[in-house]
C-alpha positions in Angstrom: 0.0 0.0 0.0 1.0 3.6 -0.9 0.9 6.4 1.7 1.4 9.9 0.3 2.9 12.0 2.9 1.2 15.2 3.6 2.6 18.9 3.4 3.2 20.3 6.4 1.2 22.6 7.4 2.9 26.0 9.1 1.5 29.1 10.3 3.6 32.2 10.5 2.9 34.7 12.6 4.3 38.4 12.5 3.0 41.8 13.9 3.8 43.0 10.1 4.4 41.9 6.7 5.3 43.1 3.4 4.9 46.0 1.6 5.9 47.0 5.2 9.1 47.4 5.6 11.4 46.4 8.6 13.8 43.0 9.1 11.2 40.9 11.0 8.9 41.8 8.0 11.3 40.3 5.4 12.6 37.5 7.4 9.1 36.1 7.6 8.2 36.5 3.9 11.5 34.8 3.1 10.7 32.1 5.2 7.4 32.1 3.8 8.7 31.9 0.1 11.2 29.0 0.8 9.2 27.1 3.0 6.8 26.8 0.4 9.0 26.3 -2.2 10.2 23.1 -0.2 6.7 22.2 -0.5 4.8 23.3 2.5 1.9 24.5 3.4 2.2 27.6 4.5 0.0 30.4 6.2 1.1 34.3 7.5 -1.0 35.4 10.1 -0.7 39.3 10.0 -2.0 43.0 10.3 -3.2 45.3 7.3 -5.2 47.9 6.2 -8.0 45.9 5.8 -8.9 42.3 6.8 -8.6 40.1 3.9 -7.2 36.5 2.8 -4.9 36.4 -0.9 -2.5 33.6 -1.8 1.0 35.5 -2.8 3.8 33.3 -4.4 2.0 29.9 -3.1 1.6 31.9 0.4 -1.4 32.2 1.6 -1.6 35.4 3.8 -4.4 36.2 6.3 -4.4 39.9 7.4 -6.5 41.0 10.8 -7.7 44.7 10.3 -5.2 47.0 12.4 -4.7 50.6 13.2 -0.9 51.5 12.5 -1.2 54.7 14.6 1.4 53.9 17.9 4.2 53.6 14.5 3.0 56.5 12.9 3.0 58.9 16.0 6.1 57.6 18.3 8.0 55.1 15.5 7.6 52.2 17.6 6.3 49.6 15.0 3.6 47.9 17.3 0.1 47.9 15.2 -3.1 47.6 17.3 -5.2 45.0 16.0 -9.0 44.4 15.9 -11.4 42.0 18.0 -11.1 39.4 15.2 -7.4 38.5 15.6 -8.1 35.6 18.7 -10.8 34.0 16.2 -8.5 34.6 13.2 -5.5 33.0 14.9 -7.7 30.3 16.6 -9.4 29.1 12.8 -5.3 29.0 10.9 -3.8 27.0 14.5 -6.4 24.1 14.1 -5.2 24.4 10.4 -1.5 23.9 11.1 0.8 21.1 12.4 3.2 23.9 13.9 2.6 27.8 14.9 5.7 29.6 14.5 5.7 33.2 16.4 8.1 35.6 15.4 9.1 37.8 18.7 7.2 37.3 21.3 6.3 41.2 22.2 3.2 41.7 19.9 -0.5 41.3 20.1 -0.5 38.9 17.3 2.1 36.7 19.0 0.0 36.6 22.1 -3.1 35.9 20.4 -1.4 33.1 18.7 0.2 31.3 22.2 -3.3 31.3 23.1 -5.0 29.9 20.1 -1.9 27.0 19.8 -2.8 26.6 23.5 -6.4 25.7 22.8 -5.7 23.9 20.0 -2.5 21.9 21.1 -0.7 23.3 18.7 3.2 22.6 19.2 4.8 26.3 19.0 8.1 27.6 17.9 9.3 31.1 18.6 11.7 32.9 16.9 13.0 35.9 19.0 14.9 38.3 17.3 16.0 40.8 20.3 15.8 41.6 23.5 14.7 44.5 25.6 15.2 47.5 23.2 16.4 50.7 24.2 14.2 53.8 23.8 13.7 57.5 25.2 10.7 57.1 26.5 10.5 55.9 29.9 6.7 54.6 29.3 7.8 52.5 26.2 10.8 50.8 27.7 8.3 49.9 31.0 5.4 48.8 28.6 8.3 46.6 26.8 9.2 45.1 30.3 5.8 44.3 31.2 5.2 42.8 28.3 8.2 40.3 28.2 7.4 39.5 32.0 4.3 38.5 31.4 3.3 37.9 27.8 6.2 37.0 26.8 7.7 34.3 29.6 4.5 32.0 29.3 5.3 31.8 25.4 8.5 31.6 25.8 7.8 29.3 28.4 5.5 26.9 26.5 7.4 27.0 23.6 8.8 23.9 22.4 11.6 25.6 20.3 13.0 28.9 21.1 15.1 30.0 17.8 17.4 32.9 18.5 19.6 34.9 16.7 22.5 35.8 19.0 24.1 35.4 22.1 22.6 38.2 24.0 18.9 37.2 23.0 19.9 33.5 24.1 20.5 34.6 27.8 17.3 37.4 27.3 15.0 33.9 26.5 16.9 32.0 29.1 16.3 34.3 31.9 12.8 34.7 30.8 12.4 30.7 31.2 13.0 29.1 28.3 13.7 25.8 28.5 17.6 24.8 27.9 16.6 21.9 25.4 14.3 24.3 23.4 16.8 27.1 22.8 18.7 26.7 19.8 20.6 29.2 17.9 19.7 29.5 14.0 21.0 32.6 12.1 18.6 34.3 9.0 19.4 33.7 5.7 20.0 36.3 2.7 18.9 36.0 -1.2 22.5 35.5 -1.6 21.0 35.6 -5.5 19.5 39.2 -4.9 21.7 40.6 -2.8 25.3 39.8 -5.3 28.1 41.9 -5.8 28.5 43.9 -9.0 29.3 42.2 -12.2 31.6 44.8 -13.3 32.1 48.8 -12.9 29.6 49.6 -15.4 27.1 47.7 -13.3 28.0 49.6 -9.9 28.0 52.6 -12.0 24.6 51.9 -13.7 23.0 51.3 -10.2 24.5 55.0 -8.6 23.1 56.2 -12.3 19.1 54.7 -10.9 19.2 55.8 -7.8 20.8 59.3 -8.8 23.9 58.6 -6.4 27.1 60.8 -7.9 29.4 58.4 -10.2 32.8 59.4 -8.4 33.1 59.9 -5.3 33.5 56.5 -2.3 30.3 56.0 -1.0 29.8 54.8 2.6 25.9 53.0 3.0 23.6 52.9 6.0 20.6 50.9 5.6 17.7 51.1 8.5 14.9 53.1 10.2 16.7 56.8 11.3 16.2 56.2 15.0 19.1 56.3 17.6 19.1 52.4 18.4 20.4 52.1 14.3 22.6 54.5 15.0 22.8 56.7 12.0 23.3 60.0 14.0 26.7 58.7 15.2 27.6 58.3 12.0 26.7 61.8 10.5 28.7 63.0 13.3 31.7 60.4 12.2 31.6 61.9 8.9 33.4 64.9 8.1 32.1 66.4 5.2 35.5 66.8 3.7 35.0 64.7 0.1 37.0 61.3 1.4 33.4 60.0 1.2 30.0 60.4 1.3 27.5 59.3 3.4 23.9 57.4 1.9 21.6 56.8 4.0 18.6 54.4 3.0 15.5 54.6 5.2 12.1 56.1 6.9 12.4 58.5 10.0 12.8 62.1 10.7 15.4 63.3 7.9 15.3 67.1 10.0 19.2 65.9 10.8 20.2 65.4 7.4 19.5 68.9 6.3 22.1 71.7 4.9 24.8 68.6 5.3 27.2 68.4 2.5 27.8 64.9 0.9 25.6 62.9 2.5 22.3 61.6 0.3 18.7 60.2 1.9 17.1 57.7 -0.4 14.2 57.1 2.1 12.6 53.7 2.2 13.6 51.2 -0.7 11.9 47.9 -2.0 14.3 45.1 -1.6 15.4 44.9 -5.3 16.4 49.1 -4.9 17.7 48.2 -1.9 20.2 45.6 -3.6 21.1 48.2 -6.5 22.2 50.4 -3.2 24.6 47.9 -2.0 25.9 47.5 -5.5 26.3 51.2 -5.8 28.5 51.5 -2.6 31.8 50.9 -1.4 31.1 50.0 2.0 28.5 49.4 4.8 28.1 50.9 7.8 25.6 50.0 10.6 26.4 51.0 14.3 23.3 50.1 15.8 22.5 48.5 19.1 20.1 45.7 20.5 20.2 44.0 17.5 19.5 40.2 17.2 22.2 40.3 14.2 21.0 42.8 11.7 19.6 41.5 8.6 21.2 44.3 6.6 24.9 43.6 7.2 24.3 40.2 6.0 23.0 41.6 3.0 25.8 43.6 2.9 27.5 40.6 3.2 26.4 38.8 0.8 26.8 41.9 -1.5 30.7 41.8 -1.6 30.7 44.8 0.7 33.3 45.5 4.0 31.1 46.1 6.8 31.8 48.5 9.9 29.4 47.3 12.9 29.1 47.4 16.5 31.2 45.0 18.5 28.4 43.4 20.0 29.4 40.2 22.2 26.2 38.4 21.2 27.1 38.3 17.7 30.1 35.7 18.7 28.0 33.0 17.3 28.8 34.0 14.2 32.8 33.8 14.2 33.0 37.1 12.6 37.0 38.5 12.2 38.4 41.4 10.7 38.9 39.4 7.3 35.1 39.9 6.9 34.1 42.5 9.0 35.1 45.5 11.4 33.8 44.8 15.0 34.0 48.7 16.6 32.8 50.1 19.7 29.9 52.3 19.2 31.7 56.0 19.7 32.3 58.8 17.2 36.1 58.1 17.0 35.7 54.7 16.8 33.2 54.8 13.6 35.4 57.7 12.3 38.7 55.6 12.5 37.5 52.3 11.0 36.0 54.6 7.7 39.1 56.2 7.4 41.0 53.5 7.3 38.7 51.9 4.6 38.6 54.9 2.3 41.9 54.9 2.3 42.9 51.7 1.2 40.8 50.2 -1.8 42.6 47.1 -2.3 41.7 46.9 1.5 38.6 47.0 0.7 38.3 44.6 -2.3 40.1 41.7 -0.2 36.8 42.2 2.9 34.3 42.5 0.3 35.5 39.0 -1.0 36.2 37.3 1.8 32.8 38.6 3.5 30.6 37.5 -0.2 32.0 34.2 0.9 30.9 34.1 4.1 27.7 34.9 3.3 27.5 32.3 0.9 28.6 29.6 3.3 26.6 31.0 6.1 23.5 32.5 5.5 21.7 31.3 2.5 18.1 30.5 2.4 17.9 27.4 1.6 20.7 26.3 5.0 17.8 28.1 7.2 14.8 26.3 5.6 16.4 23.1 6.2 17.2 23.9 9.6 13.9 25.3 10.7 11.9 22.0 8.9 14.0 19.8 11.4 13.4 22.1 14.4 9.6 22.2 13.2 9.9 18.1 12.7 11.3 17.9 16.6 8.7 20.7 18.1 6.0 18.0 17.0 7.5 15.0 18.4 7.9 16.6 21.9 
């Protein structure tokens, strides 16, 4: 007798998805997109607009009708959702044979622990940080509440913890999670998308589309313009005297960037832009702080470019040395020296961007992460 095996069936569950833009956002609709490629069944659980249900690449996505105002008036990315989301995330956990949360600090998160409680659902949480720093006292105590509460049952129930560095492995540890269900597992990249240039003329067609000047060195930020990304320390690293320029690629209040010379704001950009950026630059910088490991320097990465980043001791999982990647602390005079040095020295700068492409290739590719996450979904079920 024959037995056909069945897809397995996987509900995702994020506070956003695309078109919004953030890392969480675009590590779930990778997943999404491989997972299904691999053959599974797979289901977002998210906010929009607008309830509504639409299959997207072999996805199907189910959005629960939110308001985005916290996001649009403080910048914290927290959407309030509707009444329907329990029933919505109730009707998609009978569906599934695992419910995978992605951070634990949002409504829909909650809403799903609950509904894989009912339903006895196995659960798997990927948390990407811990407890994020912010100027507003009321924010950082709603955060803490949240994780106390909220977020130690889920964590606590969870039979896989997925984390993404060091420091968020001892934030879901002291939170409760379970020593056999924390594992670490890093993202993966598009290592297809997100390429080096093929040749000058390509680097110099992609300043040409996103009307970048065609000689000057170009240094690249990629990320929301908020103090945790850091991208004030780094206008204030840069000295405006024509060894580079600065580009700067995301949302937030640009007030900072006026009257300064050689430094360019592309605002938000799709991913594809968002790779013609990388391909138009010389090198990456990202001094940001309670990351998990940002998603953009492995882009970066993965795009042949040298990467200056803070020296974070949670991103020791990841074996990073100075052949792929400079480690700094997060000061003026520390970003300042490591760009120097950089602009100054474009064989340098060549020989990182090489060695860091292959990293990337060896390290965070897609199709490494489904695998891993389908085993770690195989074992949540078993127990």
């Amino acid at each position: 007798m024959n037995h056909v095996r069945r897809r397995p069936r996987v509900l995702l569950v994020s506070h956003y998805y695309p078109p919004h833009v953030g890392g969480i956002e675009n590590v779930v609709r990778n997943e999404a997109l491989h997972l299904a490629r691999h053959g599974a069944d797979v289901t977002v659980l998210t906010s929009g607009d607008r309830a509504g249900t639409h299959r997207e690449d072999g996805v199907r996505v189910v959005r629960v009708a939110a308001s985005n105002v916290v996001e649009r008036r403080s910048g914290v990315p927290f959407p309030l959702f509707s009444p329907s989301l329990l029933p919505a995330a109730l009707r998609w956990a009978r569906h599934a044979d695992v419910v995978h949360v992605h951070d634990c600090l949002y409504a829909s998160s909650w809403a799903a622990g609950l509904a894989a409680a009912a339903t006895r659902t196995p659960t798997v949480v990927t948390q990407h940080v811990g407890l994020v720093a912010h100027p507003s006292a009321l924010v950082r105590g709603v955060q803490r509440a949240v994780y106390a509460v909220a977020g130690r049952l889920q964590l606590r129930r969870a039979r896989r913890v997925l984390t993404v560095n060091g420091d968020v492995a001892s934030f879901v540890r002291r939170l409760g999670a379970r020593a056999e269900a924390r594992h670490h597992l890093a993202n993966g990249v598009d290592t297809g998308l997100f390429r080096p240039p093929a040749d000058p003329a390509e680097r110099a067609a992609a300043r040409a589309r996103l009307g970048l000047p065609a000689g000057p060195t170009l240094v690249l930020f990629a990320g929301r313009l908020v103090p945790k990304k850091g991208y004030d320390l780094l206008l204030d690293a840069h000295a405006g005297d024509g060894a580079y320029e600065l580009v700067l690629a995301g949302d937030g209040d640009a007030a900072a960037l006026a009257g300064r010379s050689g430094v360019h704001h592309l605002g938000s950009l799709s991913a594809e832009d968002l790779a013609d950026a990388y391909r138009a630059c010389d090198v990456f910088a990202l001094p940001s702080t309670a990351e998990g490991f940002p998603l953009t320097v492995q882009e970066a990465m993965a795009s042949g470019l040298p990467v200056v980043t803070t020296d974070d001791p949670g991103y020791a999982p990841y074996g990073l040395d100075s052949s792929v990647a400079l480690l700094v602390p997060r000061t003026v005079p520390a970003l300042r020296a490591a760009l120097d040095g950089l602009v100054a020295d474009p064989a340098g700068r060549a020989a990182m961007g090489a060695a860091a492409r292959a990293f990337a290739e060896a390290s965070f590719g897609w199709d490494r992460h489904v695998t891993a996450l389908l085993g770690h979904y195989g074992d949540a079920g078993r127990g």
